[in-house]
C-alpha positions in Angstrom: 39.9 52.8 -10.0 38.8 50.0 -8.0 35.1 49.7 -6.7 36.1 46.7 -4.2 33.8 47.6 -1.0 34.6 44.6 0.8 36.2 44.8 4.3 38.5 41.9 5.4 37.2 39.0 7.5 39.0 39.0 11.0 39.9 35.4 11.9 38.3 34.8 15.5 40.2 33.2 18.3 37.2 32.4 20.3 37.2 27.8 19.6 35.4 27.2 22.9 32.9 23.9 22.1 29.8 24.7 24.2 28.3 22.8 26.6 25.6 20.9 24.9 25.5 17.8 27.4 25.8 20.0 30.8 28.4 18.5 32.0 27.7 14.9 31.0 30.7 12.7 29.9 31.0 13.2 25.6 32.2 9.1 25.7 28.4 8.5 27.3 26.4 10.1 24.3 28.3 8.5 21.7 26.3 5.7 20.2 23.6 4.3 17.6 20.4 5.7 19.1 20.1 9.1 21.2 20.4 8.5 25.2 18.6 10.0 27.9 19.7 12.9 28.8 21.8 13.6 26.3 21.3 16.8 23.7 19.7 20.1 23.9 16.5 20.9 24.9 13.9 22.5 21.8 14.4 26.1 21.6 12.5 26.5 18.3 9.2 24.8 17.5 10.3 22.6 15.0 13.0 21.1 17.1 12.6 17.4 18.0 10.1 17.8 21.1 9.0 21.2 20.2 5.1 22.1 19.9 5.0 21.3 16.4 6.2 18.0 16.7 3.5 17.6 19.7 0.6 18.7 17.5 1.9 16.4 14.3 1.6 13.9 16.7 -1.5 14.8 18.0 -2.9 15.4 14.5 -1.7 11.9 13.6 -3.7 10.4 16.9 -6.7 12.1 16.2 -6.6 11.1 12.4 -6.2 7.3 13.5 -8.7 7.7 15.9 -11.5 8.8 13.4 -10.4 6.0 11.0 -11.1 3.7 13.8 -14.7 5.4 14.7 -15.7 4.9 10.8 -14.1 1.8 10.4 -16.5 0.5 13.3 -19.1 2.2 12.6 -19.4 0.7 9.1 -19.3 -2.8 10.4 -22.4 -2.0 12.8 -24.2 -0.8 9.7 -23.1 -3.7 7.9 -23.9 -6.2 10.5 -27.2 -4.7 10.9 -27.9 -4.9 7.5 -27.3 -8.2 6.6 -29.0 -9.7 10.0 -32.7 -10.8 8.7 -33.3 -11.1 12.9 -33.7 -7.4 13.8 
């Protein structure tokens, strides 16, 4: 007695390449770096240009941003502190 509960795979004649480029020329998109244009726009968040790429990006701005306000305002202190003048 067999307990195989499996059920065939149907091969699928459905080969149709969609249309990632909308209608741009394949040949045009073929190269080292990514050309205008060219690809599919984010549908998920984490896709390139998606809103978590946006606030990584903002995260990393705002993370350079304060290590330039405390890297500034360390050298007023310093510079205050080592002036005899003031």
């Amino acid at each position: 007695m067999s307990s195989d509960t499996t059920q065939p795979i149907v091969p699928t004649v459905d080969t149709a390449v969609p249309d990632l480029l909308n209608g741009m020329d394949y040949s045009a998109c073929v190269g080292l770096y990514p050309k205008p244009g060219c690809g599919t726009k984010p549908v998920l968040s984490g896709d390139r240009g998606g809103t978590m790429q946006i606030a990584v990006f903002g995260i990393l701005i705002a993370g350079m941003v304060f290590i330039a306000f405390r890297i500034a305002r360390s050298v007023r202190a310093r510079d205050r502190a080592l002036d005899p003048t003031d």
